[in-house]
C-alpha positions in Angstrom: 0.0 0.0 0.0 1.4 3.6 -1.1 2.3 6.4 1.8 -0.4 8.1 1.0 -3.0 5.4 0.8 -2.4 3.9 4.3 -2.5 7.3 5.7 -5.9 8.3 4.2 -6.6 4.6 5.5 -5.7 5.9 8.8 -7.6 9.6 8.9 -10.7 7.6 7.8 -10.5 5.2 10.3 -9.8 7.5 12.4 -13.0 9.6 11.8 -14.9 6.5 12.3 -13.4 5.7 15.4 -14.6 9.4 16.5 -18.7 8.9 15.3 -18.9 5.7 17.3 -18.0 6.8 20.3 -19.9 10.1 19.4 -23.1 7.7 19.4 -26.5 8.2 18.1 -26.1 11.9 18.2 -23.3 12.2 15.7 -20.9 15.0 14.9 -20.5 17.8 12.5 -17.5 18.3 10.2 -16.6 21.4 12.4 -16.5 18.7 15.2 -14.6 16.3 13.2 -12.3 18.8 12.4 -11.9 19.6 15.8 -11.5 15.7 16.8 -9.1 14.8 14.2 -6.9 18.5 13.8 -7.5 17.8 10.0 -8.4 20.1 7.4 -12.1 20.7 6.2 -11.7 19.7 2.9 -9.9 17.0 4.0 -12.6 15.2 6.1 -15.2 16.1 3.2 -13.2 13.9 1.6 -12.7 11.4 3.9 -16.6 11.2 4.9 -17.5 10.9 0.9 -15.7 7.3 0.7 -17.1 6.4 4.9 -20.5 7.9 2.9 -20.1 5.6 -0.1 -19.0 2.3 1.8 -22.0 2.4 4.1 -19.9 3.1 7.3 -21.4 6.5 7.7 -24.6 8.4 7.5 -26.5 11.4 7.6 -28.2 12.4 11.0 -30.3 16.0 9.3 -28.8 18.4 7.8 -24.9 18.9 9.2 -24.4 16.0 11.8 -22.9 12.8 10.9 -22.8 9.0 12.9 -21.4 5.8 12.3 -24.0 3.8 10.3 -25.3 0.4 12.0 -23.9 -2.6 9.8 -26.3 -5.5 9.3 -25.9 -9.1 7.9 -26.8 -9.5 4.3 -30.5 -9.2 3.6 -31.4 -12.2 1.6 -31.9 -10.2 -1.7 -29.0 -8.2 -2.5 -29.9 -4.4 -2.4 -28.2 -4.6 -5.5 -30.9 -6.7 -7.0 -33.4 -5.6 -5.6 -33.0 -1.6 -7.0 -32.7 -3.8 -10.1 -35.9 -5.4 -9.9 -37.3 -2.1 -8.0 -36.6 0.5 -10.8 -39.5 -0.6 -13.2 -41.9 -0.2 -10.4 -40.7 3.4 -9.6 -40.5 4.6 -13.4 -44.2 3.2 -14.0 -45.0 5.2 -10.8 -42.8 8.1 -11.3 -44.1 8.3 -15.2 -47.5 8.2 -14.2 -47.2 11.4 -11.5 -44.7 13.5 -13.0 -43.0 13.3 -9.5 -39.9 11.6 -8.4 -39.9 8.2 -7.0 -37.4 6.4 -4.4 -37.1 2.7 -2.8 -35.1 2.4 0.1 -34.3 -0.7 2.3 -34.0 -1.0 5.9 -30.3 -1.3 7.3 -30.2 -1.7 11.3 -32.6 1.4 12.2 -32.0 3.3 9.4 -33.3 3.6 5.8 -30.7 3.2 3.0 -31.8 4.6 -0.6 -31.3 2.3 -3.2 -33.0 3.3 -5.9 -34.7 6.8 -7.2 -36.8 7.7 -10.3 -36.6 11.5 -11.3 -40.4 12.6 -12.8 -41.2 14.8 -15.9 -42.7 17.8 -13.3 -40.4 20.9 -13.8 -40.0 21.0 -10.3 -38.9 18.0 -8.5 -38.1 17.3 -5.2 -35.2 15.0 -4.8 -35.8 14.4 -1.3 -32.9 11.7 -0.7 -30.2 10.7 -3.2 -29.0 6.9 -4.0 -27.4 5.6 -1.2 -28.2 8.3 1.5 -29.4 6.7 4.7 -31.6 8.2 7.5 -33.2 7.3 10.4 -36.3 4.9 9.5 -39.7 6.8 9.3 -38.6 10.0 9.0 -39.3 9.7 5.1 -42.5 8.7 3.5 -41.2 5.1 2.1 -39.2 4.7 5.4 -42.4 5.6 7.4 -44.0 3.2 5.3 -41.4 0.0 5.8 -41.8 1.2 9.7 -45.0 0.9 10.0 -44.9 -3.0 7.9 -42.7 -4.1 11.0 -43.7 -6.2 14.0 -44.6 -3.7 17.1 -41.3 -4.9 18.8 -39.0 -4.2 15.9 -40.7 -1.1 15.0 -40.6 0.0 19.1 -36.9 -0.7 18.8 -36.1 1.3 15.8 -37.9 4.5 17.2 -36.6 3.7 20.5 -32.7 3.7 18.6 -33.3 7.1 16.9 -32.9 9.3 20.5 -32.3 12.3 19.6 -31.3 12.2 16.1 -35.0 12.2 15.6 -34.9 16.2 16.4 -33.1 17.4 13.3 -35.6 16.0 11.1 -38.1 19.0 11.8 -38.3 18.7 15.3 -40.1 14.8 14.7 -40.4 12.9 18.1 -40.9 9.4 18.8 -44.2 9.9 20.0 -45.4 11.9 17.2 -43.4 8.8 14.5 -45.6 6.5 16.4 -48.8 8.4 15.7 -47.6 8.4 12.0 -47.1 4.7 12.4 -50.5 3.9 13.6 -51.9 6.6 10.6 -50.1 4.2 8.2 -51.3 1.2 9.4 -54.6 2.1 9.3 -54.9 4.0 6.0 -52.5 1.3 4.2 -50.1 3.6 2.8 -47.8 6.2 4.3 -47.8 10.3 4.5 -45.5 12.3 6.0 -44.3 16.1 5.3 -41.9 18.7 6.4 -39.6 16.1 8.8 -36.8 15.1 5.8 -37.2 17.6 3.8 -39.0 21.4 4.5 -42.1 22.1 2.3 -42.1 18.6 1.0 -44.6 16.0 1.4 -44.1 12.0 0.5 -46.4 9.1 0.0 -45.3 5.7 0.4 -46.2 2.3 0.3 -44.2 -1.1 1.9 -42.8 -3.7 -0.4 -42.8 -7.1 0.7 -42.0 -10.7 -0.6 -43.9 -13.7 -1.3 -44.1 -14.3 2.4 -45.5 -11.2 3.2 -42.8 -9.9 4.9 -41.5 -6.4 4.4 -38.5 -6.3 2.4 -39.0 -2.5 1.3 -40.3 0.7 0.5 -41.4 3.3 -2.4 -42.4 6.6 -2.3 -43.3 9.4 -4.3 -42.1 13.0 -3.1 -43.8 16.7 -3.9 -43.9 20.2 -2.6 -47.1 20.2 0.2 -48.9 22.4 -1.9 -49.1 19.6 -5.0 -49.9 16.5 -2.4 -53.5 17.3 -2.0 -55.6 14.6 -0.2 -57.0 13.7 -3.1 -53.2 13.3 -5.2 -51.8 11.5 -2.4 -54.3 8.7 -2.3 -54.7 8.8 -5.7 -51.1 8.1 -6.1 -50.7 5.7 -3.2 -53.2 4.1 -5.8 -50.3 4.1 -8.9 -48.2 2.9 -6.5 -50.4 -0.4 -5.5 -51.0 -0.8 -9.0 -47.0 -0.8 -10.1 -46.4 -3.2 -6.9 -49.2 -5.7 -8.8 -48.2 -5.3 -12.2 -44.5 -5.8 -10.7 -45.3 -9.5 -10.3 -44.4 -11.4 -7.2 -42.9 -9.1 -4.5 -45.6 -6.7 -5.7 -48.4 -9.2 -5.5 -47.5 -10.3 -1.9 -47.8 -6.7 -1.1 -50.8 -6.0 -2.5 -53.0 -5.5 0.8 -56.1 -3.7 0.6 -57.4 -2.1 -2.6 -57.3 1.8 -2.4 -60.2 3.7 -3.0 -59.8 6.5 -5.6 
């Protein structure tokens, strides 16, 4: 390994040694800085490749924390954003809006795929391989809300206060969200990931029922009226049908229109 390789090998670890001890409420760059007596640019750098490798993720707007590593889901998220991206251009072609699909890693949400819509303004909520804390997004919210009541208690439970920099959510109000979900059968949440957005999303779940995933569709509040959102949770249904067998076992309840 060159000089210069093994000591970037060594800032990064370095940095990562710093966000796990930090915890669940993470650190900023100025922190890192700070922490590591390196240069701004320098840990930009270094927290693009931790970014990229899954080691580190976004907590809001400026903090960062040492991602949760899981085992292996049994379909590769690499497949799975392969077998996704059909169901999000069908949906994303049908509102004009952009579409994402993110998976569940420990208690966070990792994008895998997104779809960007024909609308001349789009709201890109969450870019490919961005992770947040789960429910905070609409197809997060909705892969939540799929879980069993003791995984889904754990994950909000996880979040502390991370939770706060996504407009001020709580884990009391994510669990009224969760409930909402539940019993509507599709997600909706606005103004927590991203300010003066709203999102609809819907779980994705394999042949055995369980949940494997979730898709959303993103717009400013003022376009998400009652009546688009459900009508889109609708598009959504039908693109997890037409999808074939991951969206068959997800297709739940019809959605009235």
């Amino acid at each position: 390994m060159a000089d210069g390789d093994g000591r970037a090998l060594r800032r990064g670890l370095a940095l990562l040694d710093t966000l796990l001890r930090a915890g669940d409420a993470g650190l900023r760059v100025v922190d890192l800085c700070q922490a590591s007596g390196l240069q701004r640019a320098t840990v930009h750098r270094l927290l693009g490749t931790l970014l990229e490798t899954g080691h580190v993720q976004r907590a809001g707007r400026f903090h960062y924390t040492a991602a949760a590593r899981r085992e292996p889901a049994p379909a590769a998220p690499s497949d799975l954003a392969r077998r996704i991206a059909p169901v999000l251009a069908r949906v994303s072609k049908g509102c004009g809006d952009a579409a994402f699909a993110v998976v569940r890693e420990g208690h966070s949400s990792w994008c895998i795929a997104r779809q960007v819509g024909t609308y001349p303004v789009q709201i890109l909520s969450v870019q490919v391989g961005a992770r947040q804390p789960l429910g905070v997004g609409a197809s997060g919210l909705a892969l939540l809300a799929a879980l069993p009541d003791d995984e889904a208690e754990a994950a909000i439970n996880a979040h502390g206060v991370v939770l706060t920099r996504y407009g001020g959510m709580t884990p009391e109000r994510l669990w009224l969200l969760v409930r909402s979900t539940r019993e509507r059968g599709w997600a909706v949440v606005g103004n927590h990931a991203v300010q003066g957005a709203l999102g609809v999303g819907r779980a994705v779940r394999d042949a055995e029922g369980r949940p494997i995933a979730g898709i959303s569709v993103a717009a400013s509040t003022e376009r998400m009226t009652k009546q688009r959102q459900r009508w889109i949770a609708g598009l959504m249904q039908d693109a997890l049908v037409a999808a074939g067998p991951f969206g068959e076992a997800g297709a739940a309840q019809p959605v009235r229109r």
